[in-house]
C-alpha positions in Angstrom: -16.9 39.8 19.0 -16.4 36.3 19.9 -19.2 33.9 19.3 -19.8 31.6 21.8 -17.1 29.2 22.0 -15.3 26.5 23.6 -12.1 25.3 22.8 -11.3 22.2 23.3 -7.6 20.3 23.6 -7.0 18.0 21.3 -4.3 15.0 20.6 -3.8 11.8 18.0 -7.3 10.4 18.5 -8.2 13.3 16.4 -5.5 13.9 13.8 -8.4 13.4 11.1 -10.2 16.0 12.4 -7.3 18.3 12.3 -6.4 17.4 9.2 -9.9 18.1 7.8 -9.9 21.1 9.2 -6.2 22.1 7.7 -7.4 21.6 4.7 -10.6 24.1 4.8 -8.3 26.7 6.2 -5.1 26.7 4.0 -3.7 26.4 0.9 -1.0 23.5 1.5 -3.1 21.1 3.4 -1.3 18.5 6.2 -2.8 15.1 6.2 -3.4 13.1 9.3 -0.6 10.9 9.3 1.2 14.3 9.1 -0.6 15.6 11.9 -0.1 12.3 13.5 3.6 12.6 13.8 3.5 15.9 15.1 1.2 15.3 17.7 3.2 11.9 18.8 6.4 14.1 19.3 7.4 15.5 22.9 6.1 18.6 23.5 3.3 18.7 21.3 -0.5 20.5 21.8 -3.6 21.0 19.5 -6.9 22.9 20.1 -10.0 23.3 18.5 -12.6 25.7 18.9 -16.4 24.4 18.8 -19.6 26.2 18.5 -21.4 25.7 21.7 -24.6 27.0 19.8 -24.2 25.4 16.8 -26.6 22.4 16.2 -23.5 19.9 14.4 -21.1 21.1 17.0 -18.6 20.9 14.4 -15.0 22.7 15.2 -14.4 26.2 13.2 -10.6 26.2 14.0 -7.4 24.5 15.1 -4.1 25.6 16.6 -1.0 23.3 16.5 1.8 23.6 18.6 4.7 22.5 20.6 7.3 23.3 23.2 11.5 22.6 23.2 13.1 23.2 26.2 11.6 26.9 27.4 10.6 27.8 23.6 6.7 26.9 22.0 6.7 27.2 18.4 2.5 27.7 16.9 3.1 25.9 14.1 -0.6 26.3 12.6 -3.4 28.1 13.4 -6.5 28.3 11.1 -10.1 29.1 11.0 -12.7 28.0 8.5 -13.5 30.3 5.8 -17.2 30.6 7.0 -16.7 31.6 10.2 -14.0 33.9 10.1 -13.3 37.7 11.8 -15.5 36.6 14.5 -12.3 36.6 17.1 -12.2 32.4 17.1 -8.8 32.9 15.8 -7.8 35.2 18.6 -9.4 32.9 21.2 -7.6 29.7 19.7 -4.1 32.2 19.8 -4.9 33.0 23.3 -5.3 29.5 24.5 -2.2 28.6 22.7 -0.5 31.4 24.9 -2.1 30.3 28.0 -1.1 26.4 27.4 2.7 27.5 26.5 2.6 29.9 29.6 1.9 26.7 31.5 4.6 24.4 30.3 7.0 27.3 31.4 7.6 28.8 28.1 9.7 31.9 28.3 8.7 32.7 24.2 6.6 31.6 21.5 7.8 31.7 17.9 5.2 31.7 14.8 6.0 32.2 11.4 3.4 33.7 9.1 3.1 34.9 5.7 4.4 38.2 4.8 1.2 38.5 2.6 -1.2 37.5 5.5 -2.4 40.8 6.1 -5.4 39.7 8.8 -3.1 37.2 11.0 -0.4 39.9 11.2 -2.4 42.4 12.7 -3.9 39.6 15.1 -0.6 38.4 16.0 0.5 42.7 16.2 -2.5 43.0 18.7 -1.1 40.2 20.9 2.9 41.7 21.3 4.4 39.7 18.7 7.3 41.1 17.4 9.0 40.4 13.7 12.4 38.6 14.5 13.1 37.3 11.1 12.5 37.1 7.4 12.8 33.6 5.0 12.5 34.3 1.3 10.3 32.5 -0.9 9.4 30.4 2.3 5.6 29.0 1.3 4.9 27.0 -2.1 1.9 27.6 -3.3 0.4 26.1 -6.0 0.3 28.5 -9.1 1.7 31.2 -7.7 4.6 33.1 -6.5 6.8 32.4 -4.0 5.7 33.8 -0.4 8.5 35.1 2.5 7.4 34.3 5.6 7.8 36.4 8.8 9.4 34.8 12.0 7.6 36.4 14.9 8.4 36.2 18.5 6.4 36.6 21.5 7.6 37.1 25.2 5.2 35.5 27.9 5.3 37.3 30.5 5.0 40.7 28.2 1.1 39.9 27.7 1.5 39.3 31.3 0.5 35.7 31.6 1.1 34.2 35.0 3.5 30.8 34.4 3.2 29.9 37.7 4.5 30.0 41.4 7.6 30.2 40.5 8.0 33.2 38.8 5.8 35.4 42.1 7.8 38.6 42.8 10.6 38.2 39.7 
């Protein structure tokens, strides 16, 4: 079930706030000036999903992405620990869709740990497909190596209107 939500876009005047939440969600936190670049680069979109009953209003997830030519790439999606499989990470993924569907979009590429059992079956449920494997891809700290999955979605497969253009094709 998904609480009740808004999600909110986001850009550099809140790179700290995507930062702080980065860190809360994932093991191999981003600071801001890291999210800073990313977000100052063409192309670029952030989301955050707020509470709209909660008394501090304070955001429970982020998504980070960005579009090349007819390609968006999610390159991080993450919910706090507290308020997780409560579909806030489904709603951020679907705004994500929606916002790359708009900027005309034709895929959208993720990559995701091959250990991440609960994001693979959310990103299953929404079409995407595994397209490619990398070895030893994610770092962690005191631990082993992790691959990561690439996964590919096709827009118009989840049947996500990208505009006038594409009436009757």
């Amino acid at each position: 079930m998904i609480p009740a939500i808004r999600i909110e876009q986001v850009g550099l005047a809140h790179t700290r706030v995507l930062a702080t939440l980065h860190a809360a969600c994932l093991d191999d936190p981003w600071s801001a000036a890291a999210m800073a670049d990313v977000l100052a680069s063409p192309g670029a979109f952030a989301c955050v999903a707020v509470p709209v009953d909660s008394s501090d209003a304070a955001p429970a997830g982020f998504a980070l992405a960005r579009l090349a030519a007819d390609e968006a790439e999610l390159l991080s999606l993450g919910v706090i620990p507290s308020a997780r499989r409560r579909g806030i990470g489904q709603a951020l993924l679907d705004d994500v869709i929606r916002s790359a569907s708009r900027l005309k979009a034709r895929a959208l590429f993720l990559e995701v740990a091959e250990s991440n059992d609960p994001a693979r079956l959310l990103y299953a449920a929404k079409g995407f497909s595994a397209v490619g494997r990398r070895p030893d891809y994610y770092q962690r700290a005191n631990t082993v190596p992790v691959a990561a999955l690439t996964l590919r979605l096709t827009l118009r497969q989840v049947g996500v209107d990208t505009g006038p253009d594409d009436v009757g094709t």
